[in-house]
C-alpha positions as CSV (number, residue, x, y, z in Angstrom):
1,X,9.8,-25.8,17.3
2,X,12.3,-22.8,16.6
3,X,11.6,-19.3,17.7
4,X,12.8,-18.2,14.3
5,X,11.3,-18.7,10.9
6,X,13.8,-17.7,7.9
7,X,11.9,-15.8,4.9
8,X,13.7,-16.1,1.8
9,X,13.9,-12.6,-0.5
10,X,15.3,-11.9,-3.9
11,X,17.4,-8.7,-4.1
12,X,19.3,-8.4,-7.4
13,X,20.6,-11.9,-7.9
14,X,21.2,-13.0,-4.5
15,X,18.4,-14.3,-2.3
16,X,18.5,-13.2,1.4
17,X,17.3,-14.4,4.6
18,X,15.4,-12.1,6.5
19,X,14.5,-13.7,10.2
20,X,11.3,-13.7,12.4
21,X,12.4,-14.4,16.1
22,X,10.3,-14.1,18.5
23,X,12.9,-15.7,21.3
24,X,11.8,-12.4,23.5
25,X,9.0,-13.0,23.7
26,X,9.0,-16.7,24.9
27,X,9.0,-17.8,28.4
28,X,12.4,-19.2,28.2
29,X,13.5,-15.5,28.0
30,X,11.0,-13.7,30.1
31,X,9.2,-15.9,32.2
32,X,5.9,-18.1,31.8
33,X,3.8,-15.1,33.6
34,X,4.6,-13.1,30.7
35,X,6.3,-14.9,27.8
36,X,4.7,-18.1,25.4
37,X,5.9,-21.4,26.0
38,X,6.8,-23.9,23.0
39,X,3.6,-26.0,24.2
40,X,1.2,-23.3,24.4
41,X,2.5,-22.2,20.8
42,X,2.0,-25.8,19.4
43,X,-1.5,-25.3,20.6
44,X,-2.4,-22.2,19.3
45,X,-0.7,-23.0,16.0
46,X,-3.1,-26.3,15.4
47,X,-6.3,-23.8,16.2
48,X,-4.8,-21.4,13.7
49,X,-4.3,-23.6,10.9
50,X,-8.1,-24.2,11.1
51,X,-8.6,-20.6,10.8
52,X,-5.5,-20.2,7.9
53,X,-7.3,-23.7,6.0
54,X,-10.8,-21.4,6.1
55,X,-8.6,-18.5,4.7
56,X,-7.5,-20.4,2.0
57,X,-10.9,-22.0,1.0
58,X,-12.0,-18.6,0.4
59,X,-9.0,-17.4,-1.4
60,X,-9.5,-20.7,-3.6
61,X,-13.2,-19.8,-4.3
62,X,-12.3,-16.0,-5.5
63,X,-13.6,-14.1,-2.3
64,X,-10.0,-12.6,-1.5
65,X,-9.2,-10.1,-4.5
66,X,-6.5,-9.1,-2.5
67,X,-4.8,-12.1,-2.7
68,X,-5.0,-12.3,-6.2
69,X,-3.5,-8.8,-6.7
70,X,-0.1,-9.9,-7.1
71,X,-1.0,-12.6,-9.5
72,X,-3.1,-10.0,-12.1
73,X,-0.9,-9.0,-15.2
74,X,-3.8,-7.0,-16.5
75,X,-3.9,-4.0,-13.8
76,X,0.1,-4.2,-14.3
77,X,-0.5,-3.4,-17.8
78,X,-3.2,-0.7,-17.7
79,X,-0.6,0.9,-15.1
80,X,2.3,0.9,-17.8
81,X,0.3,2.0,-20.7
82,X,-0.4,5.4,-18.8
83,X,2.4,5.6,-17.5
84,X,4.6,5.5,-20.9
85,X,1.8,8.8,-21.5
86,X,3.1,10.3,-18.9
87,X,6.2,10.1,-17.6
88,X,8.2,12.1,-20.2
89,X,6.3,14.9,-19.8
90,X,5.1,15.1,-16.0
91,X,7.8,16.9,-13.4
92,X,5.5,16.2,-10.7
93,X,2.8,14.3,-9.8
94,X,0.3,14.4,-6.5
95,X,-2.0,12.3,-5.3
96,X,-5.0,13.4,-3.7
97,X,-6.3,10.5,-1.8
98,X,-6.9,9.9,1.6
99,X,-6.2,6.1,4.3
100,X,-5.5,3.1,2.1
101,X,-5.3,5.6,-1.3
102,X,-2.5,7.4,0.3
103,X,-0.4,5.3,3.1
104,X,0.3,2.5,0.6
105,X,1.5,4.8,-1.7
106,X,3.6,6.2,1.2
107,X,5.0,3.1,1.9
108,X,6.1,2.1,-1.5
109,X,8.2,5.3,-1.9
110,X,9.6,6.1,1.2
111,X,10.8,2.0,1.0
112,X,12.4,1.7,-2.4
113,X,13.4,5.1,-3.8
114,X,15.9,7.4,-2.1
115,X,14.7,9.3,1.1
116,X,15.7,12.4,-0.5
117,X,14.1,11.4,-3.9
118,X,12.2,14.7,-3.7
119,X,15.3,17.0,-3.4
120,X,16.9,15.5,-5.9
121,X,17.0,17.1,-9.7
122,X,15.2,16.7,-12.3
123,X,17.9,14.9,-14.3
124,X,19.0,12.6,-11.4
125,X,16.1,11.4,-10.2
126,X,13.9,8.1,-11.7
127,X,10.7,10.0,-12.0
128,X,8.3,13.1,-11.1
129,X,8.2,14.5,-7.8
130,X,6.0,13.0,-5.4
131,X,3.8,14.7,-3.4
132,X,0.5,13.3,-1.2
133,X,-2.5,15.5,0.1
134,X,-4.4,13.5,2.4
135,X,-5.7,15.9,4.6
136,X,-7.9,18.6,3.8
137,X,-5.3,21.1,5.9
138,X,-5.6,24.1,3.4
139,X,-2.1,25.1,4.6
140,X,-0.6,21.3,3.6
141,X,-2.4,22.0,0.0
142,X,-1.4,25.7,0.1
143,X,1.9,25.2,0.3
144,X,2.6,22.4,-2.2
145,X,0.5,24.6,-4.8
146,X,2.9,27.5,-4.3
147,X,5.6,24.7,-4.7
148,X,4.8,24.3,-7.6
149,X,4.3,27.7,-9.2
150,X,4.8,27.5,-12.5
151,X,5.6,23.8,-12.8
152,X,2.1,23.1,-12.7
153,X,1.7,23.3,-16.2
154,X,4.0,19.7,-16.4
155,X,2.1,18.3,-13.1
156,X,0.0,15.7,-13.0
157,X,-3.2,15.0,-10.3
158,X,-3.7,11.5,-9.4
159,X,-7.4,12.1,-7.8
160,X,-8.1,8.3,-6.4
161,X,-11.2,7.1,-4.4
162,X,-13.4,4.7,-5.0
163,X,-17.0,6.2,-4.8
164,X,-15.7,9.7,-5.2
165,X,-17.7,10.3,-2.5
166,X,-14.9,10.6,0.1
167,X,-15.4,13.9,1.8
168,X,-11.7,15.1,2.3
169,X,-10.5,13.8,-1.3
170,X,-13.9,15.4,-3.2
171,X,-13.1,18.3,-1.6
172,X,-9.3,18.6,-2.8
173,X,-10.1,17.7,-6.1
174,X,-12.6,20.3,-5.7
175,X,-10.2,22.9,-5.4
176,X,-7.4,21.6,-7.6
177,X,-10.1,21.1,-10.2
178,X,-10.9,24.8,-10.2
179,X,-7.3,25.7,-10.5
180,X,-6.2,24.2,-13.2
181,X,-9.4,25.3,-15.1
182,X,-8.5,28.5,-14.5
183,X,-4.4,28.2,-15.3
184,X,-4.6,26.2,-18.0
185,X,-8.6,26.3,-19.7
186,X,-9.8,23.2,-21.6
187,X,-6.5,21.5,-21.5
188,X,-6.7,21.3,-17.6
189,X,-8.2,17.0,-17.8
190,X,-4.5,16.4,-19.4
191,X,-3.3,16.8,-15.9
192,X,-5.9,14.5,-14.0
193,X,-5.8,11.1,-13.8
194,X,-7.8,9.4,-12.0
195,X,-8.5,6.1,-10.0
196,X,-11.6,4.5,-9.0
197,X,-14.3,2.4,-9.5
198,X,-14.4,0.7,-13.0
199,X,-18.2,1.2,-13.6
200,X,-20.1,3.1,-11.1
201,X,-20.0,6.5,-8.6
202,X,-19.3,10.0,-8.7
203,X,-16.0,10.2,-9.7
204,X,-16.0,7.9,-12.4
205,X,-18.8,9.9,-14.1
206,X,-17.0,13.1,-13.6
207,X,-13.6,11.3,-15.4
208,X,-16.2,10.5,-18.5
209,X,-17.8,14.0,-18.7
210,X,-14.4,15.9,-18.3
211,X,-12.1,13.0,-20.3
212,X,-9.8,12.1,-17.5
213,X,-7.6,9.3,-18.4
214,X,-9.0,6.6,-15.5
215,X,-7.8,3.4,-14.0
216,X,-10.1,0.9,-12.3
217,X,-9.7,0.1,-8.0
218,X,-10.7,-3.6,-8.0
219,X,-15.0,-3.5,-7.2
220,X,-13.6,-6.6,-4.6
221,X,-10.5,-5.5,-3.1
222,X,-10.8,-2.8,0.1
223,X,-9.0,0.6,-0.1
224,X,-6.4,-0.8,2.7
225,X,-5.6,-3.8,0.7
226,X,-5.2,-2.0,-2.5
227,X,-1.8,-1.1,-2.7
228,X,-0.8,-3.9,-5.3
229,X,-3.5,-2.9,-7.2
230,X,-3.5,0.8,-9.7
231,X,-4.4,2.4,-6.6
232,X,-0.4,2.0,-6.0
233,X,1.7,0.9,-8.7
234,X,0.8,3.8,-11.1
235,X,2.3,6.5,-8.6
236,X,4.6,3.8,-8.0
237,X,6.0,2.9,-12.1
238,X,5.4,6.4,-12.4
239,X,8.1,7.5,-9.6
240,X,10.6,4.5,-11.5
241,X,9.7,1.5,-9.2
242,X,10.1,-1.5,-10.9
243,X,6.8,-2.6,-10.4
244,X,7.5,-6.3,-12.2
245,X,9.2,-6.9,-9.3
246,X,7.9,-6.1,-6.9
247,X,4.6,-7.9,-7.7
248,X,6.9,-10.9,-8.3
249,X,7.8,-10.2,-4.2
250,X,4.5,-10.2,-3.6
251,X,3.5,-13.4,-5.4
252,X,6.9,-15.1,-3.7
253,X,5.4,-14.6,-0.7
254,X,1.7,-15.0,-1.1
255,X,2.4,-18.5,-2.4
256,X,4.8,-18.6,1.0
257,X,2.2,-18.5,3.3
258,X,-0.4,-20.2,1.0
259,X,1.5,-23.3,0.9
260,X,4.0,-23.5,3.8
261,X,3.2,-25.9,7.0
262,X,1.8,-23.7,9.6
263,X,5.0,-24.0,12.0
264,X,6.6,-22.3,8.8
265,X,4.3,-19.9,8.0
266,X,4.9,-16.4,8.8
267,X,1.7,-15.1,8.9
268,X,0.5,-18.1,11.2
269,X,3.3,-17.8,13.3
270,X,2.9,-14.1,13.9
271,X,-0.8,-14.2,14.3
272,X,-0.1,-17.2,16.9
273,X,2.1,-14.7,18.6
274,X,-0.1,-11.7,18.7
275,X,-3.4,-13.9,20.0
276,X,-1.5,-15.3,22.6
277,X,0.1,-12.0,24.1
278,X,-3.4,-10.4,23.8
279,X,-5.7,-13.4,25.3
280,X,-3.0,-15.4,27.8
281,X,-0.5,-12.7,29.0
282,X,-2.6,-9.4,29.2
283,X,-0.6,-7.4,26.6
284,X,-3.0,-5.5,24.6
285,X,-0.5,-2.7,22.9
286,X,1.4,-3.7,19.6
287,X,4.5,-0.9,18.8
288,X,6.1,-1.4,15.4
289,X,9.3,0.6,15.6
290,X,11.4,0.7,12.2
291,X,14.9,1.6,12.8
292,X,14.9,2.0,9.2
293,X,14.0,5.4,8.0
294,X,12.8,4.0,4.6
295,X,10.3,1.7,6.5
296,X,8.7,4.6,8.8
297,X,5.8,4.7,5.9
298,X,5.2,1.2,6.2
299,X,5.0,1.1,10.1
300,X,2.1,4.2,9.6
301,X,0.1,2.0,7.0
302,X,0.2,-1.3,9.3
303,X,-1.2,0.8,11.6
304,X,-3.9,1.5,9.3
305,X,-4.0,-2.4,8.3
306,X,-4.2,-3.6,11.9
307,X,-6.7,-1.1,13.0
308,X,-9.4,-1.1,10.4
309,X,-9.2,-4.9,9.5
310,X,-9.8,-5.5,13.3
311,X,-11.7,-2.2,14.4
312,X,-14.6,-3.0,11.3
313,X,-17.1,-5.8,10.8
């Protein structure tokens, strides 16, 4: 058994190897009292493949949505229809939306677009500005309102939350609502789109009475896991992502771990890892440091990932 597992990625036309090594933190490095041996590894990784076999039963039998995200052309298609609506006429676009309908969206933009993607011009960059209010700080919402000034006339509001019933994002909306009724009269639903449940709660009622353009959040797939899903690629395609591939990405590696033996599998490997530092050698902290700018928006939402998938029943 290695202590490196080599994930294949597509960029362009090349394919490159990105590496999992976990040699630090085997005992051959550190020590047995506080690094994994290949034995104890071997045994973890036979108990985990009983727990990744139950994974996939479930997966098989349509009880992960998630999973199935990057796999659905239909949400890819709703996205792009609103999106050709929108994008020639929208300098700016913000998302109120709060945990899994705001860090994903984080993520994806501070990843693949330009780290100054903001600063940049009208003409040079791929797509509206991007701007995200999840907190109900009145000076974080203050300011990006006077940031706009005049612009918002060309800005579009992506209000997302499943229920509607989120306090903080209600009572954004709330506000912004107001505003643009007042700026810009019965024309002010032109500039809201917005992203929830396809059939039922608050928000999707107020979309029908006011004639918001809507997309659905999948009635199976959790807020934190919904980043594949509208919830992320419209802010996404709207901000010139290429959305087609990076679902493709995400189906590449969803079939990965579905189908690779577990002493291949990243997922297994790294949650063999993580259960034996927490249960055999006492280490009970996880740090995810990017020393890639671009990826300090995906080290926040793992947080989120990690936290909440462990932290709830």
């Amino acid at each position: 058994m290695r202590c490196e597992i080599d994930i294949c990625i597509a960029e362009g036309k090349e394919w490159k190897m990105i590496q999992i090594d976990w040699k630090n933190a085997s005992a051959e490095v550190i020590g047995r009292e506080h690094g994994i041996t290949l034995e104890e590894m071997a045994t973890t990784l036979s108990k985990v493949d009983k727990a990744h076999q139950a994974v996939l039963l479930q997966w098989q039998a349509g009880r992960l949505g998630y999973a199935n995200l990057p796999f659905r052309t239909d949400y890819r298609d709703m996205v792009m229809n609103l999106v050709q609506k929108y994008r020639g006429s929208i300098s700016d676009l913000v998302i109120l939306g709060i945990g899994g309908s705001a860090l994903g969206n984080i993520a994806l933009q501070m990843a693949l677009n330009p780290l100054n993607y903001n600063m940049m011009s009208d003409r040079r960059r791929s797509g509206p500005r991007l701007f995200v209010i999840d907190n109900i700080d009145p000076c974080l919402l203050g300011e990006v309102l006077v940031l706009l000034g005049r612009r918002i006339n060309k800005t579009l509001f992506n209000v997302i939350s499943k229920s509607g019933r989120t306090a903080e994002t209600a009572a954004l909306f709330m506000i912004v609502r107001s505003i643009l009724h007042k700026r810009l009269g019965e024309k002010f639903a032109e500039h809201i789109v917005t992203i929830t449940d396809p059939e039922k709660g608050v928000l999707r009622e107020m979309a029908v009475a006011d004639g918001y353009d809507t997309l659905p959040i999948p009635p199976d797939v959790g807020g934190r896991f919904s980043v594949l899903s509208p919830v992320g690629l419209f802010s996404a395609a709207m901000c010139g992502i290429d959305i087609d591939a990076l679902l493709a990405g995400a189906a590449e590696m969803a079939n990965r771990i579905k189908t690779s033996p577990v002493e291949k599998n990243p997922a297994c490997t790294l949650a063999a890892i993580k259960y034996l530092m927490l249960t055999e050698k006492g280490k009970d902290m996880q740090v995810m440091m990017p020393y890639s700018n671009h990826l300090l928006g995906l080290a926040d939402w793992y947080r989120q990932l990690w936290a909440e998938s462990l932290g709830k029943s």
